[in-house]
Backbone bond lengths (Angstrom), bond angles and torsions (degrees), N, CA, C in turn:
res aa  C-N    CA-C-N  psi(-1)  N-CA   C-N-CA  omega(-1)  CA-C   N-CA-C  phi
1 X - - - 1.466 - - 1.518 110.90 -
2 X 1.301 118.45 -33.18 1.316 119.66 -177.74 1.337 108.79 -77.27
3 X 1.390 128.06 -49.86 1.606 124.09 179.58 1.384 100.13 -60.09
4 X 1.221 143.53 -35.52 1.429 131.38 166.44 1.386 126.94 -43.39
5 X 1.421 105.39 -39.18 1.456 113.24 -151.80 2.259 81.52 -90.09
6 X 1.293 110.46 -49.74 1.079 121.91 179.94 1.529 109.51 -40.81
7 X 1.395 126.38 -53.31 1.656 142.55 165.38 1.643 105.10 -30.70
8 X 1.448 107.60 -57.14 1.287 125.49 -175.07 1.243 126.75 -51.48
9 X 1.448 105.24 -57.48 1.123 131.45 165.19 1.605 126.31 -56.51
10 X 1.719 119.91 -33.95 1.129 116.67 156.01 1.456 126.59 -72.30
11 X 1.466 111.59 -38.08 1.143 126.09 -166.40 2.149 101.45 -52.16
12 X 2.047 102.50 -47.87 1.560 101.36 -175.30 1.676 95.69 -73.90
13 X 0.838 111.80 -23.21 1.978 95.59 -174.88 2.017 108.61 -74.83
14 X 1.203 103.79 -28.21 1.538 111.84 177.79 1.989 95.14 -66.96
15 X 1.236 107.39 -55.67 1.599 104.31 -178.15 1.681 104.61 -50.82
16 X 1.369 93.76 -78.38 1.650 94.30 -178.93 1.556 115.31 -24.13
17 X 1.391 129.88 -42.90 1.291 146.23 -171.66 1.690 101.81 -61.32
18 X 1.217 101.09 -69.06 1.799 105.53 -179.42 1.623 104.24 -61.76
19 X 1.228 130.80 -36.15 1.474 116.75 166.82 0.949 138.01 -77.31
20 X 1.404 116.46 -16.98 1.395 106.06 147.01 1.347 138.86 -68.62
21 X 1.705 116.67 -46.66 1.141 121.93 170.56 2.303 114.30 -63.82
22 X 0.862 86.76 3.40 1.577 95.40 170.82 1.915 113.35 -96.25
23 X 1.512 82.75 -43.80 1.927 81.32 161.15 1.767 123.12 -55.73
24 X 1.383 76.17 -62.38 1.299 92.14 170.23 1.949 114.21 -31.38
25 X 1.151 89.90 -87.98 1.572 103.65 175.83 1.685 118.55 -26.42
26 X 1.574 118.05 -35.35 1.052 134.19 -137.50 2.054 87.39 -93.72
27 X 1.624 97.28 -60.92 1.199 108.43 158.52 1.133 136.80 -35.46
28 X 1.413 127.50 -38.05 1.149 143.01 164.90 1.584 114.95 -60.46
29 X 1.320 86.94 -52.63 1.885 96.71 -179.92 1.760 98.26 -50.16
30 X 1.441 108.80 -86.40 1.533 101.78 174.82 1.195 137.40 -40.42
31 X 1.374 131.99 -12.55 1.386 130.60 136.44 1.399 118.59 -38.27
32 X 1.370 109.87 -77.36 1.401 128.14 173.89 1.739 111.80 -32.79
33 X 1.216 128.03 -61.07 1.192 140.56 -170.42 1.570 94.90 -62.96
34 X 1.279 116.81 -101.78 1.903 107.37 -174.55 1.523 119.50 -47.39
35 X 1.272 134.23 -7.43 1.315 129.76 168.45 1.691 126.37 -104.63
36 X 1.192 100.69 -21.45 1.686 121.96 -169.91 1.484 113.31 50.55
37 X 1.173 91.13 -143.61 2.325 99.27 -161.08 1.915 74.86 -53.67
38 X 1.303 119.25 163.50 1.499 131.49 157.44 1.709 82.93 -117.58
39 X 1.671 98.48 134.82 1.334 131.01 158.37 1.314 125.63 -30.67
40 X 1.425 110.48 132.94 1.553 96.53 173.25 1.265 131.38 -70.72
41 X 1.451 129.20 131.14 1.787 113.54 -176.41 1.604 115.49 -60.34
42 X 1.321 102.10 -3.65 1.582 105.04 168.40 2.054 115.34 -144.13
43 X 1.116 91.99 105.64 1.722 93.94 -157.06 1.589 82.61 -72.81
44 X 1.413 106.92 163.99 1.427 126.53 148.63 1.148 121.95 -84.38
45 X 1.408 123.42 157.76 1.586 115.91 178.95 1.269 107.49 -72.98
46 X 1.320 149.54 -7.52 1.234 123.54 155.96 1.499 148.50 -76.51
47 X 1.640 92.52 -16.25 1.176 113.48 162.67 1.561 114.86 -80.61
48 X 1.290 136.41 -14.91 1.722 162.92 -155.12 1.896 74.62 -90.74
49 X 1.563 106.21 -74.05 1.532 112.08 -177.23 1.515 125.60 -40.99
50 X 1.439 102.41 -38.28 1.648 110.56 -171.66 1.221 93.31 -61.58
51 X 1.269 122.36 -58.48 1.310 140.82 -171.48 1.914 125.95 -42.42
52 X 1.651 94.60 -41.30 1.011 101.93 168.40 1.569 131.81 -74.37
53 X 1.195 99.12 -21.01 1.711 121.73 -176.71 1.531 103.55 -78.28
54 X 1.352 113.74 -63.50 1.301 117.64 171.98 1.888 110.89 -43.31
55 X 1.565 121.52 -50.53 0.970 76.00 154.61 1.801 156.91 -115.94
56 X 1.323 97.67 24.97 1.235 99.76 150.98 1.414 143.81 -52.59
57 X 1.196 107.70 -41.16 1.482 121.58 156.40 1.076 114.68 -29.00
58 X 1.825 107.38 -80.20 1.496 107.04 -173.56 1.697 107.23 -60.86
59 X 1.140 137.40 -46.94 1.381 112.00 166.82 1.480 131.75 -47.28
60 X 1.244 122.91 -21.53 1.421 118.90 156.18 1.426 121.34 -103.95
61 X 1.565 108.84 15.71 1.854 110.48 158.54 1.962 101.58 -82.04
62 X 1.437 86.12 -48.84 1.689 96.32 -171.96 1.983 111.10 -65.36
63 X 1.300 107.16 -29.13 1.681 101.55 174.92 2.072 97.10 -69.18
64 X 1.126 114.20 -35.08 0.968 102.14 -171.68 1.281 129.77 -82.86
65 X 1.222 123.03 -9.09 1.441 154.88 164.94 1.215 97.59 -46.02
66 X 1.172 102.36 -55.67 2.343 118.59 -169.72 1.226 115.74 -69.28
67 X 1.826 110.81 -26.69 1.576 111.61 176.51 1.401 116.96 -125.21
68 X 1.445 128.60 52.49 1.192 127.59 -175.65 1.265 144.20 -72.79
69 X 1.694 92.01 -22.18 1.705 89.95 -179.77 1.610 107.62 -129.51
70 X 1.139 110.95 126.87 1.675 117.82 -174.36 1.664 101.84 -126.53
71 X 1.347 93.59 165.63 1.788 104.43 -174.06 1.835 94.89 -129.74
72 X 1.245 94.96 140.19 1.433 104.45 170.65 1.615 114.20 -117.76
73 X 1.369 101.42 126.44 1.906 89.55 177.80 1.205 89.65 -89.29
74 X 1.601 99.63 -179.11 1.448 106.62 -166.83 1.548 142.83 65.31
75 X 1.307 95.39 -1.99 1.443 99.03 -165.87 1.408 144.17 -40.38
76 X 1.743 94.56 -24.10 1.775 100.40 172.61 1.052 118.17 -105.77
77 X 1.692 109.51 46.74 1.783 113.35 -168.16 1.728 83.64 -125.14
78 X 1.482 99.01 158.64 1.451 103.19 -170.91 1.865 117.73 -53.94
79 X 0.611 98.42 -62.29 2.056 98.40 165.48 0.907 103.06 -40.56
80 X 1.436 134.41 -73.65 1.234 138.44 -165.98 1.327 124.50 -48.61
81 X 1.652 111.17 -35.30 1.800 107.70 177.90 1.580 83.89 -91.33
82 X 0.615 155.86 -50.89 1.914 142.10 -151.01 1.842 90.34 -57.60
83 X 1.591 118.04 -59.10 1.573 122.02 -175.66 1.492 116.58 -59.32
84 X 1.404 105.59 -9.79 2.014 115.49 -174.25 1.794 90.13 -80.50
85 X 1.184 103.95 -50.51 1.870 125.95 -160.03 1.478 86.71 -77.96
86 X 1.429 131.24 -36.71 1.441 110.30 175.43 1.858 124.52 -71.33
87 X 1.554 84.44 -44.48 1.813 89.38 169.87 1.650 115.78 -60.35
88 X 1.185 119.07 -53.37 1.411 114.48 -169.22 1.273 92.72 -59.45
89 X 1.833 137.25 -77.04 1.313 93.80 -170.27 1.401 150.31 -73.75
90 X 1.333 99.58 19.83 1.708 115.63 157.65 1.244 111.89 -80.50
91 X 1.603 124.75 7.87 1.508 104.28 -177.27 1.530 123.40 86.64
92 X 1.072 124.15 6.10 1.402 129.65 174.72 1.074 119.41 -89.20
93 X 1.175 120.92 155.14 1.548 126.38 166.80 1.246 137.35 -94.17
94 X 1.108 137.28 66.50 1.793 143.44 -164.51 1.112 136.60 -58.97
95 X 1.115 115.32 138.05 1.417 126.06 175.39 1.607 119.61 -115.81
96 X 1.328 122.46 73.51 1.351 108.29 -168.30 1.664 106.99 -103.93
97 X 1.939 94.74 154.66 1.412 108.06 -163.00 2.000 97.30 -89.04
98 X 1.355 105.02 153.01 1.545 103.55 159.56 1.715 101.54 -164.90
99 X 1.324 89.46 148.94 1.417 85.14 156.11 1.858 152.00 -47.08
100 X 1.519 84.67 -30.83 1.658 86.21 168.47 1.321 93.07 -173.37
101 X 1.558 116.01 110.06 1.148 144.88 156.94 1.839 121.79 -41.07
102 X 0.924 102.61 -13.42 1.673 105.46 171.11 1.680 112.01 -126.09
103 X 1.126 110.34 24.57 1.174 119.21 176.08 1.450 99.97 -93.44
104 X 1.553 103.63 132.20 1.777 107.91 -150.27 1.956 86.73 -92.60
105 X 1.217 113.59 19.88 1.411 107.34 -178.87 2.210 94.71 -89.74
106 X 1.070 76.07 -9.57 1.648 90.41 -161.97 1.566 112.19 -86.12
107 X 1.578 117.41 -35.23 1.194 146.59 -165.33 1.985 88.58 -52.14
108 X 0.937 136.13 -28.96 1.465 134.72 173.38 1.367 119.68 -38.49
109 X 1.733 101.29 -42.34 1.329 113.86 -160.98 1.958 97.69 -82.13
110 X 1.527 113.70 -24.40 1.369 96.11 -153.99 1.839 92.04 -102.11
111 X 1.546 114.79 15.36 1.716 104.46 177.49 2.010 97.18 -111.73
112 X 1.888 116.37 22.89 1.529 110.23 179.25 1.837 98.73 -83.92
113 X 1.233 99.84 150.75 1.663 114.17 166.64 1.446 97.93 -40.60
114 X 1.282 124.53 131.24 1.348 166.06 104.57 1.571 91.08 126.10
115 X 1.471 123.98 43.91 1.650 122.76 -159.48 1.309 99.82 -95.01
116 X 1.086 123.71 -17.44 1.757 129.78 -173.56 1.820 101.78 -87.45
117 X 1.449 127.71 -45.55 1.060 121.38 151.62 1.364 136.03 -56.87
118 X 1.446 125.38 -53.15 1.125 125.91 -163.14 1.765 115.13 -107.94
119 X 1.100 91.46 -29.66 1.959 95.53 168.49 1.281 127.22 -59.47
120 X 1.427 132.03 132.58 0.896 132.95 152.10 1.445 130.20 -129.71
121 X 1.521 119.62 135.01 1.458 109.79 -168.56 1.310 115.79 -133.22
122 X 1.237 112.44 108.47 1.312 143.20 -179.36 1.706 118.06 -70.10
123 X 1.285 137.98 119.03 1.421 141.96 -172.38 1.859 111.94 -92.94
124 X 1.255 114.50 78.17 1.004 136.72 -162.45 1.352 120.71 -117.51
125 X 1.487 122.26 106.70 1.451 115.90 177.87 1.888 120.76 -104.84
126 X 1.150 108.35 117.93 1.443 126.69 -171.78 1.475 109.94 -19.28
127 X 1.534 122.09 -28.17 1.383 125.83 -175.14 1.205 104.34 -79.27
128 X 1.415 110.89 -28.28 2.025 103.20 -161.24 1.840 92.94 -95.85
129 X 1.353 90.59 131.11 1.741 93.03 -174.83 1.271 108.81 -80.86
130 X 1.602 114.67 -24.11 1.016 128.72 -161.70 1.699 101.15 -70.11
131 X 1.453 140.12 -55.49 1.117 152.06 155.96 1.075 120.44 -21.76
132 X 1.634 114.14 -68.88 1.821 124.37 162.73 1.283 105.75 -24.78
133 X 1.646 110.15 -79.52 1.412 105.22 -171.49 1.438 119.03 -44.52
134 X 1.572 130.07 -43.79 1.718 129.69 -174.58 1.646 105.16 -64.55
135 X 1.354 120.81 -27.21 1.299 115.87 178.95 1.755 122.49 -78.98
136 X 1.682 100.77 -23.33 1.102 110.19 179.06 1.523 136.65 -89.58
137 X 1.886 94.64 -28.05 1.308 111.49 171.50 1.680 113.38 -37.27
138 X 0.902 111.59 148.86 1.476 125.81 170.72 1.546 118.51 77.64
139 X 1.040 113.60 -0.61 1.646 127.29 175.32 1.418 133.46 -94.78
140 X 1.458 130.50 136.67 1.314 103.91 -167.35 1.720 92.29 -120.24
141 X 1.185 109.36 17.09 1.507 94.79 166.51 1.915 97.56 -153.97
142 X 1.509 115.43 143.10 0.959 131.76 -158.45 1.812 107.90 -136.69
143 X 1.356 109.81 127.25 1.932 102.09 -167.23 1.879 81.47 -137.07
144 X 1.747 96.03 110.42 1.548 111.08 -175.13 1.540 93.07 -81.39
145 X 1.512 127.93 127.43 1.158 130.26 166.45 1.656 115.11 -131.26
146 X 1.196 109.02 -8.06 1.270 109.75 156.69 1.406 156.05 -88.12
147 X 1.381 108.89 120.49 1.672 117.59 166.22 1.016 134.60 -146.12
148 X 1.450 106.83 157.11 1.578 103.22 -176.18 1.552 131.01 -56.21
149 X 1.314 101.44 134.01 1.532 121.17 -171.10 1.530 113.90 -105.72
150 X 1.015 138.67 144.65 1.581 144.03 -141.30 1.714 89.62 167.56
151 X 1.282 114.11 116.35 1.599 129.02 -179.91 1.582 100.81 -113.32
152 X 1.294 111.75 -32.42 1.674 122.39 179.36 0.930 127.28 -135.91
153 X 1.667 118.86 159.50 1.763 123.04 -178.03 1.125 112.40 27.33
154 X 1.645 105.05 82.51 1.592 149.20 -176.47 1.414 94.52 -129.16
155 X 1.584 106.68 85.59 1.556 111.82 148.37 1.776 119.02 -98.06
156 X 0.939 118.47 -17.97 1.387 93.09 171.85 1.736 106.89 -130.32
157 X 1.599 127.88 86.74 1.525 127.98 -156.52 1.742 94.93 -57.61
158 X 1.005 115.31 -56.10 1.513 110.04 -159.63 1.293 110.68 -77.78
159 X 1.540 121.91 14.99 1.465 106.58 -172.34 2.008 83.55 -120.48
160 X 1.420 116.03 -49.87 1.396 120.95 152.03 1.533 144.81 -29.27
161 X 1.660 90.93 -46.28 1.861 103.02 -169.86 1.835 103.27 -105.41
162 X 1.532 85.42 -73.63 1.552 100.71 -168.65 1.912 110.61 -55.20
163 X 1.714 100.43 -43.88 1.685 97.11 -173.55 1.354 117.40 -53.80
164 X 1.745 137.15 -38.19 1.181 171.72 -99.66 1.511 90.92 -154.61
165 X 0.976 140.69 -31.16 1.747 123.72 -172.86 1.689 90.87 -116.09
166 X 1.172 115.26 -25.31 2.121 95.40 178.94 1.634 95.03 -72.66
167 X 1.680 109.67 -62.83 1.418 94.34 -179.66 1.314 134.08 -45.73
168 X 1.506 124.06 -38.23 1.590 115.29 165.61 1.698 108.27 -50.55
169 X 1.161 112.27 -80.95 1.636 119.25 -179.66 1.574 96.21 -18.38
170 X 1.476 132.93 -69.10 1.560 122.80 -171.59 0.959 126.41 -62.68
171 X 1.786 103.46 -26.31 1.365 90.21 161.33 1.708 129.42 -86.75
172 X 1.312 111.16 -27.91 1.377 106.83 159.24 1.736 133.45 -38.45
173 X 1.256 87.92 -29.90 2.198 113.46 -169.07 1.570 104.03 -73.34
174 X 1.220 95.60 -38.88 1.309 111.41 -170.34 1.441 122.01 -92.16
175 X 1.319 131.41 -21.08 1.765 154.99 144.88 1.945 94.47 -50.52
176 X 1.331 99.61 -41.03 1.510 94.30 -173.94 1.288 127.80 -63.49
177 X 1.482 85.29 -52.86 1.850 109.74 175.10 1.190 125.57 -52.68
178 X 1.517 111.21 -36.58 1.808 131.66 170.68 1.708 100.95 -71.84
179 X 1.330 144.16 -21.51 1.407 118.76 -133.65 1.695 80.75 -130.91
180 X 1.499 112.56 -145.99 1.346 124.94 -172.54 1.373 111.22 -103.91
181 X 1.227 102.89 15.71 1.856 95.09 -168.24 1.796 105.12 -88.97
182 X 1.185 99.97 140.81 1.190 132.55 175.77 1.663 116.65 -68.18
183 X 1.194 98.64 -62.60 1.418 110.04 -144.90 1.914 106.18 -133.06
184 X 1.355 122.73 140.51 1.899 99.39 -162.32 2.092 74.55 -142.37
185 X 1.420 116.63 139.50 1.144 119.10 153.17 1.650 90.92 -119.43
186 X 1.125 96.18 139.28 1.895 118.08 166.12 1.709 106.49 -100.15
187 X 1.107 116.79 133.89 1.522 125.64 171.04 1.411 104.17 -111.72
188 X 1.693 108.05 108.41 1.279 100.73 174.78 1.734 122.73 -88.04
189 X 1.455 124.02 -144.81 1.592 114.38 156.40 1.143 105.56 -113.11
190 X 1.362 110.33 -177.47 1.706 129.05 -167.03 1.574 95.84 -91.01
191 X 1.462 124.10 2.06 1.319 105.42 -173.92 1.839 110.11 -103.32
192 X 1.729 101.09 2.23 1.294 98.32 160.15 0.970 119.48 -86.30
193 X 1.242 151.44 -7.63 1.620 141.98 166.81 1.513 127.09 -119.68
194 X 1.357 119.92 3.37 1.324 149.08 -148.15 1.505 88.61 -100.03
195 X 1.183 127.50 -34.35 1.981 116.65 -143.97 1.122 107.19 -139.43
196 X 1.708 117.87 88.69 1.433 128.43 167.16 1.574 117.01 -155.91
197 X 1.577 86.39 115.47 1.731 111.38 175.73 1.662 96.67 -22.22
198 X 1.102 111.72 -75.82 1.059 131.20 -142.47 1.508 116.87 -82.70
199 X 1.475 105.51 44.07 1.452 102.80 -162.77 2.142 82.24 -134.65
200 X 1.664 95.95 146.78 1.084 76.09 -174.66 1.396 104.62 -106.88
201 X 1.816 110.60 168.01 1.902 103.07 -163.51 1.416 111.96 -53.49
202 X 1.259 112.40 161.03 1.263 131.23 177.17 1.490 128.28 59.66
203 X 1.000 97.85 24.87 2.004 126.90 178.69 1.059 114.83 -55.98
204 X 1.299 131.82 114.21 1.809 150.07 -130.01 1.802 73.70 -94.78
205 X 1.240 174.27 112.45 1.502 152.10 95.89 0.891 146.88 38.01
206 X 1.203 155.91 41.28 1.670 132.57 -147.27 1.731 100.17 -121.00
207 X 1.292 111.76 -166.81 1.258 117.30 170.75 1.544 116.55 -63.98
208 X 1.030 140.97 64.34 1.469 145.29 -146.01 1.311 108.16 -176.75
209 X 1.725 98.04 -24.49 2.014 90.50 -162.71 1.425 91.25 -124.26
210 X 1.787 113.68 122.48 0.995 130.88 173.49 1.785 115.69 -122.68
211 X 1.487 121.07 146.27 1.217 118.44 173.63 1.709 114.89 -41.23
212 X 1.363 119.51 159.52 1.124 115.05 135.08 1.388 142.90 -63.49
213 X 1.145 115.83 133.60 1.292 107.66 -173.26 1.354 120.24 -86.04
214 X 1.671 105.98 -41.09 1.677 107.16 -165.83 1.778 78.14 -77.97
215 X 1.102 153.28 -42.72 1.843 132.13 -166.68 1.561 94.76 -72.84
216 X 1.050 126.33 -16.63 1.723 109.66 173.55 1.484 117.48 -76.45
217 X 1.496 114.32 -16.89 1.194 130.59 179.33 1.642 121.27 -77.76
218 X 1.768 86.85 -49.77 1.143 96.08 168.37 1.777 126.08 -69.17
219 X 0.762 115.92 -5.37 1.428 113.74 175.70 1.805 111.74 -165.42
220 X 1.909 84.55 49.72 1.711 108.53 166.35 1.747 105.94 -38.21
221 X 1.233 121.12 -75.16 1.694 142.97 -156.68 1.300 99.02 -28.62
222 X 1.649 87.83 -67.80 1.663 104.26 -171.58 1.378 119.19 -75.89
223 X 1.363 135.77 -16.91 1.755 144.15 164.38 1.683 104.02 -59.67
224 X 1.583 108.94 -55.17 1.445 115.57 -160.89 1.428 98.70 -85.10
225 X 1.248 134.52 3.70 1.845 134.13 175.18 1.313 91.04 -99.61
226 X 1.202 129.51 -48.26 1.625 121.38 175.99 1.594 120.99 -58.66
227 X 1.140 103.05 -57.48 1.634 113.05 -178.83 1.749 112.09 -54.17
């Protein structure tokens, strides 16, 4: 009778034994789950590194948060699609200008990584202010890269090239000034700083060195057939 009762008696202390250490265990698990790995009380520097990266990230998720949506004129001109393909994969959201959006010369722009989400292309010509502004609305940063292009039968350049690209630019400046934009890069050409007699060879560049103007005048025909 006694080794029975003794059987018994081990048998509930063996249970009790596995149920506790199952609490136990169980506890542990739910620690683990809402808290995950806990930190080392002494990190290594590579983990110090992970750490640092991570947060860099979010400081350049969160700068980018602040500047998300920009418009590019020009967009299906050579600068212009390379800077579309640079923003989208930075995460931006675009708005680029062209002359005609179903023009299958254009179709480049709408097969770039993330172009079906984040692209948008607006049919906008630099003269109509009215356009600028619909392409620009909603953007807080804007990179003017468009102007008119003419490769042939250029009889009058400055009434053709130059009259037609200040007025777009003012009017672009000015869509800006009214709207939410922040921030404006202008892309000019190489033929404003590129062309002066009077420069001697091999002349380091900086913001200082601009074409001539009256020799660009003087021999407009032949500058603007080259350029």
């Amino acid at each position: 009778m006694k080794k029975k009762n003794e059987k018994k008696r081990r048998k509930k202390m063996k249970r009790l034994t596995m149920i506790t250490k199952g609490r136990r265990l169980g506890f542990s698990l739910v620690v683990t789950t809402l808290l995950g790995e806990l930190p080392s009380p002494h990190p290594n520097p590579y983990e110090i590194q992970q750490l640092e990266k991570k947060r860099e990230r979010a400081e350049k998720e969160e700068q980018m948060s602040e500047l998300k949506r920009v418009c590019v004129t020009g967009a299906g001109g050579f600068i212009g699609s390379w800077l579309v393909k640079l923003l989208l994969s930075e995460g931006y959201n675009v708005h680029g200008t062209v002359r005609d959006p179903s023009n299958e010369k254009k179709a480049h722009l709408k097969k770039l990584d993330r172009a079906t989400k984040n692209l948008q292309l607006f049919k906008a010509d630099l003269l109509d202010y009215n356009a600028i502004v619909a392409a620009i609305s909603g953007c807080e940063g804007v990179f003017h890269v468009a102007s008119p292009v003419i490769f042939s039968g250029i009889s009058n350049p400055e009434e053709e090239i130059i009259s037609p690209a200040l007025v777009g630019t003012k009017n672009v400046l000015k869509a800006c000034s009214e709207t939410s934009v922040k921030r404006v890069v202008v892309v000019s050409s190489a033929a404003a700083i590129m062309i002066n007699p009077d420069w001697a060879q091999g002349i380091i560049m900086d913001e200082r060195c601009w074409s001539n103007e009256e020799f660009l005048r003087s021999t407009e025909v032949l500058c603007f057939q080259f350029f």
